[in-house]
C-alpha positions, -999 to +999 in steps of 0.1 A: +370-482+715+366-449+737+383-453+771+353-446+789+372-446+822+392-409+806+356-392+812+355-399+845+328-429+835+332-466+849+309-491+831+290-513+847+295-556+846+281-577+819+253-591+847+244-554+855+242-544+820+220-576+808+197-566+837+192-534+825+186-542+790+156-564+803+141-539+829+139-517+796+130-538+774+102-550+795+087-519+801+093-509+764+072-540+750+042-535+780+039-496+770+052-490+738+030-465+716+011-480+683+032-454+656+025-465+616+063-465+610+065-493+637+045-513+621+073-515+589+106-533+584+105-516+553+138-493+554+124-465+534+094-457+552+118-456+588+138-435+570+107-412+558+097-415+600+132-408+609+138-376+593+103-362+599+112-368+632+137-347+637+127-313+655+092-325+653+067-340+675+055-375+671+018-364+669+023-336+645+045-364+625+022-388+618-003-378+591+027-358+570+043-393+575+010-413+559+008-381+532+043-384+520+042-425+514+007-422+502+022-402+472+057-410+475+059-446+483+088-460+469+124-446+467+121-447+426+090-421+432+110-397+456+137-397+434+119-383+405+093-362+421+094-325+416+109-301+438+075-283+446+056-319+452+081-325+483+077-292+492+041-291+494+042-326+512+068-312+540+046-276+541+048-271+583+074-294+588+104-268+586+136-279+581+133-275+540+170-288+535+158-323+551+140-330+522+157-321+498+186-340+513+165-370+515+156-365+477+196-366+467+199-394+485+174-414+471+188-403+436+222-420+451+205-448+460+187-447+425+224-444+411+243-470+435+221-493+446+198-500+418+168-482+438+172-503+468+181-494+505+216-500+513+219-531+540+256-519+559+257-491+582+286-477+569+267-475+531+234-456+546+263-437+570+268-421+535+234-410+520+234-373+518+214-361+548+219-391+572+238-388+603+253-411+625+219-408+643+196-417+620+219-445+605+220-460+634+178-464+636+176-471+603+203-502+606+188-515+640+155-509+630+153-522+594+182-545+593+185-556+628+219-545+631+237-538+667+242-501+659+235-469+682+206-443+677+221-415+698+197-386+699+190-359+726+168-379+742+193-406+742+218-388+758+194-369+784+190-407+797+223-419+795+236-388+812+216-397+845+224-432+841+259-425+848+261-387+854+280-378+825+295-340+835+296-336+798+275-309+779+250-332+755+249-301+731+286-301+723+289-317+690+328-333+701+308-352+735+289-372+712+313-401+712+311-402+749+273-412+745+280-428+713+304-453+733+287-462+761+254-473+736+279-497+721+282-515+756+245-517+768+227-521+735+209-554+731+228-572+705+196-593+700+167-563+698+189-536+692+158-515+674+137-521+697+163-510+724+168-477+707+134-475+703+128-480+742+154-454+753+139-429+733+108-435+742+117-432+778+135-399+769+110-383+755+084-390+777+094-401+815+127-385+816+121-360+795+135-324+796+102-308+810+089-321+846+103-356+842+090-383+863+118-405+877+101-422+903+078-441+873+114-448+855+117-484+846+156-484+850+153-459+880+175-484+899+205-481+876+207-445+876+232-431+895+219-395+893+183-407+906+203-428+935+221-397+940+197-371+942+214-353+914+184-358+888+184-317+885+216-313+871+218-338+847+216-336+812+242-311+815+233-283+784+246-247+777+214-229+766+212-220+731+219-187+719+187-161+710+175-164+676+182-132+654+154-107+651+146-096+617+120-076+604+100-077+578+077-061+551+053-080+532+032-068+503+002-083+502-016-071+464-045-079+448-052-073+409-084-063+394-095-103+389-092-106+428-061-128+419-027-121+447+006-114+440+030-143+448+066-146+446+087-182+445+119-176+466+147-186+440+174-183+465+194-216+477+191-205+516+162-204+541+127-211+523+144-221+491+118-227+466+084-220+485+059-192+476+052-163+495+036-125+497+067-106+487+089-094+511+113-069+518+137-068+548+136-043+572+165-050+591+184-068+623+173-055+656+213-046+661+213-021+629+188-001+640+182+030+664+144+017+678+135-018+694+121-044+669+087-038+681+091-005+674+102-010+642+078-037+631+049-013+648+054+012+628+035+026+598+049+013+566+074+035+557+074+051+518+104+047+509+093+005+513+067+011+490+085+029+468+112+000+467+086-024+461+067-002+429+102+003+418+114-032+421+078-051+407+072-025+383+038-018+397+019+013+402+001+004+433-030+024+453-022+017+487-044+006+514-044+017+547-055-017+566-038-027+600-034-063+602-020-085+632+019-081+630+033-119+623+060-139+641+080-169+631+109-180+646+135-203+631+166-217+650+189-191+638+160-161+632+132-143+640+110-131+621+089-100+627+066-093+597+041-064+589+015-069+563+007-039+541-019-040+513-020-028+480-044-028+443-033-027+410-052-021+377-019-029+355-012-063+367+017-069+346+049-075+366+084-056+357+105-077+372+131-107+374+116-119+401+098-155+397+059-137+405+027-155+399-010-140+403-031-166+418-066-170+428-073-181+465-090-212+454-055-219+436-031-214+469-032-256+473-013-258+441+016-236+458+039-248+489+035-224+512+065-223+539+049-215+577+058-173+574+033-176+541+007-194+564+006-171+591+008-139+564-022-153+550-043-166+584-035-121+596-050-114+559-081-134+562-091-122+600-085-090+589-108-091+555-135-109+578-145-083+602-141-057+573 
């Protein structure tokens, strides 16, 4: 057990810390919100909830979350589902690996557990793509289990409740938060008290005009008592994604059918289709801004690159279509759309390429880049 007292943290009496499991948990089961996953004890469909979850809001969730069990609804089904059927179920979500994690995992549990969810923390502690987070809902949730859920909203609460001069982004402070979950959690609710705190997080406390004043447990927080609400969480920002720019090819064969090209790589968009792209560059390799850069007219050596690389002999169009931007956690992506016809619509190259008719494009997963690509194309060809 972490010595709480080391951090500068002194934990409250048993009497103090039943009270404030009740003042939550009161408020929790008055104005708790109606969400399809809590309506399951089923441990595969708060796993599904769980991971979606994760970077994503609850409302944007929700019909990806009714999607995916509607056509993946047992673990037996995930784990034999092709690689572009998840894909195309998590298209928008982000986070590609997620899924793919969760499908290795359900091929362990497939392999270990006979297809069935494992019951002790420490087993779904070791599923491939489940943290101590999302172990910790899944066992309180599903199994009832007296086991932490620490997430950011977790923590931005916790750190108020005892102002914790600790940076919540700091991977090696976790076990500070992690610690003093395992003295207030309710050993008789404890979903439902992970549920409440992250509830409260997320909404009245959380990281954008918070509302202490409405807090259910407003009387327990030292940094509200204090008048130190401001400082608390305490969080280094992050560091500026990476610009990159972009060229995308955007060409159309004499059957009105478009070029598309299945990233093969194991990194960033693994697996999706797209327009073809070539990379431009990082902002910090080149002599003019990214703006400038991406602004600029396609230059031929690009288009020669492409021809040479495709094998196509292309008749270029001179179109100007709204730039696109997508940014990742780790990059930013600047991306210029160019245009291009073909006659000879056979493809020179070891690339995985496709032509495919618009009414076709549901067939493909289309990462969010693709999406926005495609929504410039279409405004474009509409006020032609």
């Amino acid at each position: 057990m972490l010595d709480l007292k080391k951090y500068g943290i002194e934990m409250w009496p048993e009497e103090k810390i039943v009270a404030f499991r009740k003042a939550l948990l009161d408020w929790y089961d008055k104005n708790k919100r109606d969400l399809p996953w809590r309506r399951s004890k089923d441990p595969y469909a708060i796993w599904v909830s769980e991971i979606m979850l994760q970077q994503t809001r609850v409302d944007t969730v929700i019909p990806y979350y009714e999607r995916f069990l509607h056509h993946l609804p047992t673990i037996k089904d995930l784990a034999q589902a092709e690689e572009e059927v998840i894909l195309k179920l998590w298209e928008g979500l982000g986070y590609y690996s997620r899924v793919r994690n969760m499908q290795k995992a359900a091929q362990q549990m497939m392999a270990d557990y006979g297809g069935r969810f494992p019951q002790a923390h420490a087993e779904i502690a070791s599923l491939k793509g489940i943290g101590p987070y999302t172990a910790g809902a899944i066992a309180s949730i599903a199994f009832d289990l007296p086991e932490p859920a620490v997430d950011g909203n977790v923590m931005r609460v916790l750190s108020r409740l005892f102002e914790v001069d600790y940076d919540i982004g700091l991977p090696a402070n976790r076990k500070i938060f992690q610690a003093l979950m395992e003295e207030l959690i309710d050993p008789q609710r404890p979903g439902d008290f992970n549920q409440a705190l992250m509830d409260l997080g997320s909404d009245i406390e959380s990281p954008v005009n918070p509302r202490p004043e409405d807090s259910p447990v407003k009387d327990f927080s030292a940094a509200y008592l204090n008048g130190t609400m401001d400082k608390y969480p305490i969080k280094a920002p992050k560091k500026k994604p990476l610009p990159v720019a972009y060229q995308a090819f955007i060409i159309r064969n004499q059957h009105n059918q478009f070029l598309l090209e299945k990233n093969t790589d194991q990194g960033l968009l693994a697996g999706f289709w797209s327009f073809p792209l070539l990379e431009k560059g990082e902002e910090q390799d080149q002599q003019v801004s990214l703006f400038e850069l991406a602004e600029a007219p396609v230059q031929p050596d690009l288009r020669q690159s492409f021809s040479d690389s495709y094998g196509l002999n292309v008749d270029w169009q001179e179109q100007e279509f709204t730039r696109v931007q997508h940014i990742f956690s780790h990059r930013k992506w600047q991306i210029e759309l160019t245009e291009g016809l073909v006659k000879n619509d056979t493809v020179f190259s070891q690339r995985q390429t496709m032509w495919v008719a618009v009414e076709d494009f549901h067939r493909f997963p289309f990462a969010k880049p693709q999406q926005k690509m495609w929504e410039s194309y279409q405004k474009k060809a509409a006020n032609k």
